[in-house]
LUMBAVO-246244 format. One line per 2 residues: number of its first residue (from 0); their letters; for each residue x negated, y negated, z negated of C-alpha. Coordinates in nm, 4 decimals. Example, Ala and Ser with C-alpha at 12.3 -4.5 7.8 and 13.67 -1.06 7.14 Angstrom:
<atoms>
0	AS	-1.2300 0.4500 -0.7800 | -1.3670 0.1060 -0.7140 .
</atoms>
This chain:
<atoms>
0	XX	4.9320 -7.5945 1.2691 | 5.3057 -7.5335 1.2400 .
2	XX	5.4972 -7.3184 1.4750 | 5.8420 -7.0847 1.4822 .
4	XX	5.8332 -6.7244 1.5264 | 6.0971 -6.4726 1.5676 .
6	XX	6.0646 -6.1882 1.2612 | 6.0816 -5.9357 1.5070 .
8	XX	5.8598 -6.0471 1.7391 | 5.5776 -6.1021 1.4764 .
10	XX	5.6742 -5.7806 1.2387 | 5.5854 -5.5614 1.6137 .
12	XX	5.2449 -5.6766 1.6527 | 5.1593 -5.6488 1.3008 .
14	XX	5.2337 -5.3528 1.2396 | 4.9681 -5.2227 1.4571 .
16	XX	4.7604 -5.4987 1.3639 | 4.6988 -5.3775 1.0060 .
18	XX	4.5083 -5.1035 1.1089 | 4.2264 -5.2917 1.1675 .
20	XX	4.1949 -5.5442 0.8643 | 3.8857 -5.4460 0.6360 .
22	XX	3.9859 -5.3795 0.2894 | 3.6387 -5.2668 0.1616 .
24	XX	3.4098 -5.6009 0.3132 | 3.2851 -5.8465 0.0964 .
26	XX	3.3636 -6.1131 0.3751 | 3.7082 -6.2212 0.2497 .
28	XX	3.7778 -6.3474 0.6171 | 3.7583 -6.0438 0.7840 .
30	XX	4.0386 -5.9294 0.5040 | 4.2944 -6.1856 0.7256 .
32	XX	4.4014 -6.2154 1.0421 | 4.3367 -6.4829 1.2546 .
34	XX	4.6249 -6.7210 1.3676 | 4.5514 -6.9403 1.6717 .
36	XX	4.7732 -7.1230 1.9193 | 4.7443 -7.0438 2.2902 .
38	XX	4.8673 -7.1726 2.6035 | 5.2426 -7.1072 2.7502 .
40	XX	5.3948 -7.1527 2.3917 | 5.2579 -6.8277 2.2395 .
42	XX	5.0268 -6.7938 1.8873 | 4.7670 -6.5329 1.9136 .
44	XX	4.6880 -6.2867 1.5516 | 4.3745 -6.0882 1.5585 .
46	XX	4.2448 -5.8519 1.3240 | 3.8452 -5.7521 1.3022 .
48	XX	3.6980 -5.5309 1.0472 | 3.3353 -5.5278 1.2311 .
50	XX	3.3935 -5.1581 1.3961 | 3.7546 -5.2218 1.5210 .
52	XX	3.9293 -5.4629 1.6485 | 4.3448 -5.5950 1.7519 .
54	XX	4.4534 -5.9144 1.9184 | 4.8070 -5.9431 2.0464 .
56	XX	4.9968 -6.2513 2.1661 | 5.3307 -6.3102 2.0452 .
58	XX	5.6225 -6.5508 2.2067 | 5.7247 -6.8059 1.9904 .
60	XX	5.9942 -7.0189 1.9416 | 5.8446 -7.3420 1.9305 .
62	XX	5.4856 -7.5200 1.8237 | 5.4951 -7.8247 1.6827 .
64	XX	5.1019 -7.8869 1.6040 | 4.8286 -7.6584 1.7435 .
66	XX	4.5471 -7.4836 1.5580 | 4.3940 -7.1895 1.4090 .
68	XX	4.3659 -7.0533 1.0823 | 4.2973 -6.7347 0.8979 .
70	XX	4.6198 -6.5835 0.6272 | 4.5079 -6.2870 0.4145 .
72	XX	4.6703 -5.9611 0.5788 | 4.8340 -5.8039 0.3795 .
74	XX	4.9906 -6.1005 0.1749 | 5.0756 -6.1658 0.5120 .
76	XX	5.2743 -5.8861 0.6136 | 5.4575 -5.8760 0.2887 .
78	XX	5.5630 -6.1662 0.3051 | 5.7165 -6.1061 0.6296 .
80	XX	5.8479 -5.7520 0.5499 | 6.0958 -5.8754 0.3288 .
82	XX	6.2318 -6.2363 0.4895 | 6.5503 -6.2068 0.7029 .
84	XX	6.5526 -6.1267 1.0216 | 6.5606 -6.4417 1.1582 .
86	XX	6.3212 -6.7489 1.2882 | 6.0115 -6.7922 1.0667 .
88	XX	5.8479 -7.1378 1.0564 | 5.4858 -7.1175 0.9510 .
90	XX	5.2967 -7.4296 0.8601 | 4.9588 -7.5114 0.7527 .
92	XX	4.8272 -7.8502 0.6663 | 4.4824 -7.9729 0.6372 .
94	XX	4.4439 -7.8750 0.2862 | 4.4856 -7.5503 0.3949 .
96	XX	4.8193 -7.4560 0.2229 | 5.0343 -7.2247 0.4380 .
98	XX	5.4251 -7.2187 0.4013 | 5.5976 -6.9570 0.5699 .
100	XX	5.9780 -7.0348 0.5504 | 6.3041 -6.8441 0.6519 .
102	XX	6.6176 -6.9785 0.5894 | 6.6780 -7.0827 0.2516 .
104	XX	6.3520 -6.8721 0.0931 | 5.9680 -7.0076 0.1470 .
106	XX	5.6487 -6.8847 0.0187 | 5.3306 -7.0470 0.0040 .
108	XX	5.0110 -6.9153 0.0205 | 4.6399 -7.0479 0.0607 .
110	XX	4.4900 -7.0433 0.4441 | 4.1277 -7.0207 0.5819 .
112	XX	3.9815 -7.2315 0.8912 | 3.9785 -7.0321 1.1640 .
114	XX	3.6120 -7.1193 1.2412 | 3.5129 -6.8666 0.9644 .
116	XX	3.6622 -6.5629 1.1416 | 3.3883 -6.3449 1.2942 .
118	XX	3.3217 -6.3832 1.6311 | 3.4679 -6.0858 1.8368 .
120	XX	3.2741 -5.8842 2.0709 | 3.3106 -5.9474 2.4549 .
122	XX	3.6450 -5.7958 2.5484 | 3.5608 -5.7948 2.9121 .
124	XX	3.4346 -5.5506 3.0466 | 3.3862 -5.4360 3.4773 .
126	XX	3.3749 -5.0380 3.3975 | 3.6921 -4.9157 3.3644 .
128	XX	4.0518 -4.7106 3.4407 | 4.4176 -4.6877 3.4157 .
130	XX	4.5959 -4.4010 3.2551 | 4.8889 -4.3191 3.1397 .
132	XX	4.9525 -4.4222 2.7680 | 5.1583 -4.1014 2.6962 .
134	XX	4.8619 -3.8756 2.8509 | 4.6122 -4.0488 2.6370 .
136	XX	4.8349 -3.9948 2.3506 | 4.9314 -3.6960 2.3926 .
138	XX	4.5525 -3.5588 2.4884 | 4.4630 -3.7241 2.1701 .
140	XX	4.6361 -3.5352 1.9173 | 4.5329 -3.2152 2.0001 .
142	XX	4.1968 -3.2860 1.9525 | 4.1623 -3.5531 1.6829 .
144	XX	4.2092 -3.2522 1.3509 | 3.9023 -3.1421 1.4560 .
146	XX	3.6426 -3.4383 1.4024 | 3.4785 -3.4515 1.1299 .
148	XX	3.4587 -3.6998 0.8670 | 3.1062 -3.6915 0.7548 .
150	XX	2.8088 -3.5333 0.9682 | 2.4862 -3.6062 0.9793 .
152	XX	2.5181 -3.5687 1.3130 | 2.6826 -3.9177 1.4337 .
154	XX	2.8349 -3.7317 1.7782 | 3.0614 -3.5215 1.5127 .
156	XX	3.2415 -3.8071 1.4062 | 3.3917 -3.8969 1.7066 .
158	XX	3.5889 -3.7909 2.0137 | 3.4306 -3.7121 2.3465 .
160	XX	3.5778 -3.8013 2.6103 | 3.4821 -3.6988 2.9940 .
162	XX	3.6876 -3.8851 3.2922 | 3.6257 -3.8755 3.6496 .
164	XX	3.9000 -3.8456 3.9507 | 4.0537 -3.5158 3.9270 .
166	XX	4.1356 -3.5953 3.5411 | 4.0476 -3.6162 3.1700 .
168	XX	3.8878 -3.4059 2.9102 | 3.8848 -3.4338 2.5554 .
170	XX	3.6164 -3.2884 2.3241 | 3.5994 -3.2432 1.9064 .
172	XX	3.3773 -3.0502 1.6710 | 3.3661 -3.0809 1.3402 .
174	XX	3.1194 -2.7761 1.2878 | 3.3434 -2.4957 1.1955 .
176	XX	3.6595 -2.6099 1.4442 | 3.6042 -2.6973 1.8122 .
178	XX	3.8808 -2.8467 2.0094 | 3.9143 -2.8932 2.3867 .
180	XX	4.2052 -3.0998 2.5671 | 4.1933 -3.1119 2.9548 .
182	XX	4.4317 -3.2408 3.1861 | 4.4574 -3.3299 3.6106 .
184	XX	4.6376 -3.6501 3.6076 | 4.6205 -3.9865 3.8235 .
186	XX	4.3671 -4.1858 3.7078 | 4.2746 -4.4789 3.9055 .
188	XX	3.9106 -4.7057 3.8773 | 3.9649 -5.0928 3.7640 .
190	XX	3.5627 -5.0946 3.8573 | 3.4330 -5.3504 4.0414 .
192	XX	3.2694 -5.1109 4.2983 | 3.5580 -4.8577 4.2569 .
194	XX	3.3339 -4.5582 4.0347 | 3.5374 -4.3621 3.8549 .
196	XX	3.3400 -4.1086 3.6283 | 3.2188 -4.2068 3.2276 .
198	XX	3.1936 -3.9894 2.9158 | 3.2026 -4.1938 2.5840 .
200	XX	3.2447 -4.1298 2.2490 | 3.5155 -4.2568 1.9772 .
202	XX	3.4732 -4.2631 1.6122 | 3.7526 -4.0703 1.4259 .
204	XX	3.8675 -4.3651 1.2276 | 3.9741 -4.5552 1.5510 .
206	XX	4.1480 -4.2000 1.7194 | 4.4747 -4.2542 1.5236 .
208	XX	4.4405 -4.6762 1.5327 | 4.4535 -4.5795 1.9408 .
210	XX	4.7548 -4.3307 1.8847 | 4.9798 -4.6331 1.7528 .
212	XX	4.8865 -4.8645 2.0350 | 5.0316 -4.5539 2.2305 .
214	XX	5.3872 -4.4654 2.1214 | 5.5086 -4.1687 2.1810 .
216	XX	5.7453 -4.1107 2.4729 | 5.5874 -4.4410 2.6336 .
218	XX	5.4574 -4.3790 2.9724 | 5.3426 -4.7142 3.0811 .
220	XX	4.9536 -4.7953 3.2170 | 4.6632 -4.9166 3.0073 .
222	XX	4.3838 -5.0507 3.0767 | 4.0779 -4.8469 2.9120 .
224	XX	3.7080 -5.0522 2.9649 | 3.4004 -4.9350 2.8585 .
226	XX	3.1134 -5.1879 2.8124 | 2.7977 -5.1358 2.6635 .
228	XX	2.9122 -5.0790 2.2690 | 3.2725 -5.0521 2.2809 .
230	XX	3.5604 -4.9253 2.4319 | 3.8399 -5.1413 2.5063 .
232	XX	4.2026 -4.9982 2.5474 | 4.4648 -5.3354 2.7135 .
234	XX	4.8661 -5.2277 2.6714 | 5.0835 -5.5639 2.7880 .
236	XX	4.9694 -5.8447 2.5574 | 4.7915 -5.6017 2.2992 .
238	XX	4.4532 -5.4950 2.3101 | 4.2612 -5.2719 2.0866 .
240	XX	3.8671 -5.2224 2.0622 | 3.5885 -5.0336 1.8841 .
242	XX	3.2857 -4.9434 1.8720 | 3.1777 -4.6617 2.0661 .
244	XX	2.9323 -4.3955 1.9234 | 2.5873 -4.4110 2.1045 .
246	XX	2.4569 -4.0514 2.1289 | 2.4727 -3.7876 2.3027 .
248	XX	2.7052 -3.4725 2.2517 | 2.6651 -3.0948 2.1805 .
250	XX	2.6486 -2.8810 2.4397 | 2.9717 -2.7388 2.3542 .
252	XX	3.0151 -2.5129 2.6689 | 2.7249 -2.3093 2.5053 .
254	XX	2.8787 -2.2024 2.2202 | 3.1990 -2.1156 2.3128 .
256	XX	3.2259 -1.7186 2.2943 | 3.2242 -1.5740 2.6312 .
258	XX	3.2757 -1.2277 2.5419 | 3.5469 -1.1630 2.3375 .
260	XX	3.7177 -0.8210 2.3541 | 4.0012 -0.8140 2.1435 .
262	XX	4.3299 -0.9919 2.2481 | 4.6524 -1.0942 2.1034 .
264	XX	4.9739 -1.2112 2.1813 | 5.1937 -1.4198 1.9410 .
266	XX	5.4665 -1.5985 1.8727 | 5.3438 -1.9838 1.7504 .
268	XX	5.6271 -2.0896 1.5274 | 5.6694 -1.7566 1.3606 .
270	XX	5.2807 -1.7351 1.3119 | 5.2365 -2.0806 1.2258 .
272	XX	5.5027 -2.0190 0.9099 | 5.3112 -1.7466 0.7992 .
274	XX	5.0460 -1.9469 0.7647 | 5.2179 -2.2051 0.5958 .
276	XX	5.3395 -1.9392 0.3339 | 4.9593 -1.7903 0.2876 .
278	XX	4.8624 -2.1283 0.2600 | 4.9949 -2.2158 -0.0349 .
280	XX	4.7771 -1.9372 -0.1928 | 4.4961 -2.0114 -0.0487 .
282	XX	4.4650 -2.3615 -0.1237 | 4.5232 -2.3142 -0.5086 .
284	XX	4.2131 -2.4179 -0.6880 | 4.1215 -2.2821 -1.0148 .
286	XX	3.8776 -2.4195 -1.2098 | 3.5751 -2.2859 -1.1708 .
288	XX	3.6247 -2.1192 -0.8598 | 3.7069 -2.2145 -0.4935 .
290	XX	3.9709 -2.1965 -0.2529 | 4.0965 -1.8707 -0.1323 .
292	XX	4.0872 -1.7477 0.2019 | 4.3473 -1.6354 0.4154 .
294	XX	4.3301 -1.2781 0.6153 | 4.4210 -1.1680 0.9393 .
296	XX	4.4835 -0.7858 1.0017 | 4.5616 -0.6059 1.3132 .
298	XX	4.6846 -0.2824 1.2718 | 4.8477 -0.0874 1.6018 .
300	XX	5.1059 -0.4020 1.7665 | 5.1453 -0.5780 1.4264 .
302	XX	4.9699 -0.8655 1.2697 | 4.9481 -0.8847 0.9032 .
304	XX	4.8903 -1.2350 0.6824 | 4.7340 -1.1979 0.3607 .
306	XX	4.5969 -1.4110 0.0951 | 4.5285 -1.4065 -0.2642 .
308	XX	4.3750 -1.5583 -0.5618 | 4.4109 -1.5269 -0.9595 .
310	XX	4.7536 -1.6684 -0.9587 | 4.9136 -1.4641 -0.6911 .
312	XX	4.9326 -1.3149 -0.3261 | 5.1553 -1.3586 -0.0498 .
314	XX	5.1855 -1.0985 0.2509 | 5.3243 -1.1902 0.5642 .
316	XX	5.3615 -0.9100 0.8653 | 5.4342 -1.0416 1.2248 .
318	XX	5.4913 -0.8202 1.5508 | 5.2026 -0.9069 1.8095 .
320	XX	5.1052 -0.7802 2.1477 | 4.7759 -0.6508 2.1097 .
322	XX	4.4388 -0.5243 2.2973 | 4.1316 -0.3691 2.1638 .
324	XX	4.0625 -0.2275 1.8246 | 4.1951 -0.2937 1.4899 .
326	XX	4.0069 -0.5584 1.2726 | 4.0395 -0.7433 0.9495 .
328	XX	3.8813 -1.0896 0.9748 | 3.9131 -1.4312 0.6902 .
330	XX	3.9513 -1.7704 0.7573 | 3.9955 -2.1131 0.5730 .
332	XX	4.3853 -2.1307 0.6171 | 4.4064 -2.4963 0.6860 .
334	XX	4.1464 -2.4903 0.9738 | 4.4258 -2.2225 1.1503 .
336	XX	4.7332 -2.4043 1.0770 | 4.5534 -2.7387 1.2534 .
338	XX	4.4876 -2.5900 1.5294 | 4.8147 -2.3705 1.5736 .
340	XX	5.0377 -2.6579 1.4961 | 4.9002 -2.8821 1.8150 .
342	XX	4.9038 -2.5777 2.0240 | 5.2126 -2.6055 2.2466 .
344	XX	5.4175 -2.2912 2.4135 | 5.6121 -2.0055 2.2774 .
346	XX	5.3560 -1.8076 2.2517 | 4.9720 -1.8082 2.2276 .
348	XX	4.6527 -1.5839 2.3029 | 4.3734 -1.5731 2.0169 .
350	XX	4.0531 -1.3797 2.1719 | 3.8308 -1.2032 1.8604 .
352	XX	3.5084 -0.9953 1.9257 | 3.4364 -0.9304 1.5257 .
354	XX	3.4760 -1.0253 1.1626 | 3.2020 -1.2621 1.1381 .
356	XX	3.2238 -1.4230 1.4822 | 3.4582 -1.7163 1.6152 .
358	XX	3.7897 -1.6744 1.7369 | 3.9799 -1.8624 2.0740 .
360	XX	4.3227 -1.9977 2.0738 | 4.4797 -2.0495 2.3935 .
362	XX	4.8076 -2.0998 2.5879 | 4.9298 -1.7434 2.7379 .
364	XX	5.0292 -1.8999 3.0354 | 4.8056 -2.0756 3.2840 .
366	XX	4.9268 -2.4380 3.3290 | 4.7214 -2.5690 3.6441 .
368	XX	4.7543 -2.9243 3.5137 | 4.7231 -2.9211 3.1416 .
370	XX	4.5153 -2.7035 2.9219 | 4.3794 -2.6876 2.5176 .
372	XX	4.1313 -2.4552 2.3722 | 4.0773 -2.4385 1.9923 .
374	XX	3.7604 -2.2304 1.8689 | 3.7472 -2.1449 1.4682 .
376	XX	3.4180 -2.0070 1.3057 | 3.5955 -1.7261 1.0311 .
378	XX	3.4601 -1.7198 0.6689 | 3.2725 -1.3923 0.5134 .
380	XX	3.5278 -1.2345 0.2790 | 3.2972 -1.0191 0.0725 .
382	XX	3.1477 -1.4027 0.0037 | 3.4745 -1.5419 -0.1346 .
384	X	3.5819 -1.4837 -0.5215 .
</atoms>
């Protein structure tokens, strides 16, 4: 196989390609990516680490000879990274010795036949819909701080995600965090008969894999399929894939608190800097104890941020606008900050009933198109040391 590539061209789709090379597989193919020629002068690189999946196509400059082969990744991109930006000749003989050459510098490297790449799942797929790549995105990253990373509850470790015609809705839990995303937006069925209404879940390992398929600011159509075990997102010549979680999830409309009586108003950026100051209290670990907490007073229309451990304390008071009685209520500091920093708007509304009960945070202002929700379970203070 020998063919021409612009850098450019190449360095685009592998970027996002990386993401889904297996680095911790004792298959040393599925540690490459897959080079193969394709039809109307273009090569096509895939990347498979049995859970996740990329294949792009790439214009090239020329092809000389035809074939496919397997490079190791991320000798690969290294090797790319740091030629010129110019034309890049790659060519691999039957001995399987790959020369990539650019200019005046070359580098060789040994190849793979392509025949020992595993075989990809079916990427076709007759359930499906077009959204927006910048909703998607965006939806996505107000939800994805709260999955968790180990569960033995599989659901847990994924995103759920609810779509039918009026919109989407975007679901995390990670046990002590809950995070809700919804949105009314044009969302049209690529469905054979024309349905339009799935829920599915994605693991948290493939949320942020997704999110770079999606730049921000883009606001082009993709293609999201669902077939029977994966989902599989199409953006121009790229397409992404995973596996999707099989399982049902939580009733999460049960647990959110219904009837919370104390309100208040804040600012977001002044209250998320508070945080941030507490914060680095409460994360200082000494040995043989845990992390701090951080507290959250409210006292008449002000809000006061405390935290402290053996090292030191920081206090923080903020003005507020605020409803109901006066309470003093703890919190792992980290689990706040997440969920304030996504939060969007001057100003937000977190809903409290009492000290050992979970708190809301939402938007003050009712946006009939786009919504988020963040629920945070508080920790018991006369418990922490």
């Amino acid at each position: 196989m020998k063919f021409t590539v612009q850098k450019s061209a190449l360095m685009a789709k592998l970027n996002t390609a990386m993401g889904t090379v297996s680095n911790k597989n004792t298959i040393t193919s599925i540690e490459g990516v897959l080079i193969e020629t394709v039809e109307d002068g273009k090569i096509r690189i895939s990347t498979y680490d049995m859970n996740k999946g990329t294949r792009a196509l790439i214009e090239t400059v020329s092809i000389e000879r035809e074939g496919k082969f397997i490079v190791n990744a991320q000798r690969l991109y290294q090797t790319v990274r740091v030629l010129p930006e110019d034309e890049i000749t790659f060519d691999i003989n039957d001995k399987l010795n790959c020369t990539i050459s650019c200019g005046r510098a070359s580098f060789s490297m040994f190849a793979m036949r392509g025949e020992d790449f595993p075989n990809l799942p079916d990427l076709i797929s007759d359930k499906g819909f077009e959204i927006s790549s910048e909703t998607l995105r965006r939806m996505i990253s107000k939800v994805a701080h709260s999955v968790a990373d180990q569960d033995n509850r599989p659901m847990l470790c994924g995103a759920f995600f609810k779509v039918n015609s009026d919109g989407i809705e975007v679901v995390s839990c990670d046990s002590y965090t809950l995070s809700r995303c919804s949105m009314k937006c044009d969302i049209r069925s690529i469905a054979i008969d024309g349905a339009l209404g799935y829920s599915f879940i994605i693991p948290g390992h493939a949320l942020s894999e997704i999110s770079k398929h999606l730049s921000d600011g883009d606001d082009q159509t993709v293609k999201f399929y669902i077939s029977r075990k994966h989902a599989i997102i199409r953006k121009e010549d790229t397409v992404f894939f995973t596996r999707t979680i099989d399982s049902d999830y939580i009733d999460y409309e049960r647990i959110i608190p219904k009837e919370n009586d104390i309100f208040v108003t804040v600012d977001r950026e002044r209250f998320l800097d508070g945080l941030e100051r507490a914060n680095i209290v409460a994360e200082e670990k000494i040995k043989g104890s845990g992390r701090s907490y951080v507290k959250l007073s409210l006292e008449d229309q002000f809000l006061l941020i405390t935290s402290s451990s053996v090292n030191g304390n920081v206090f923080d008071e903020l003005d507020c606008v605020h409803e109901g009685k006066d309470i003093e209520i703890g919190f792992n500091c980290r689990y706040l900050i997440n969920s304030v920093n996504v939060a969007e708007g001057e100003n937000i509304k977190i809903s409290l009933k009492g000290s050992t009960q979970a708190i809301t945070i939402e938007p003050t202002e009712t946006d009939e198109t786009f919504s988020y929700f963040y629920m945070i379970l508080p920790v018991r203070m006369n418990e922490q040391k």
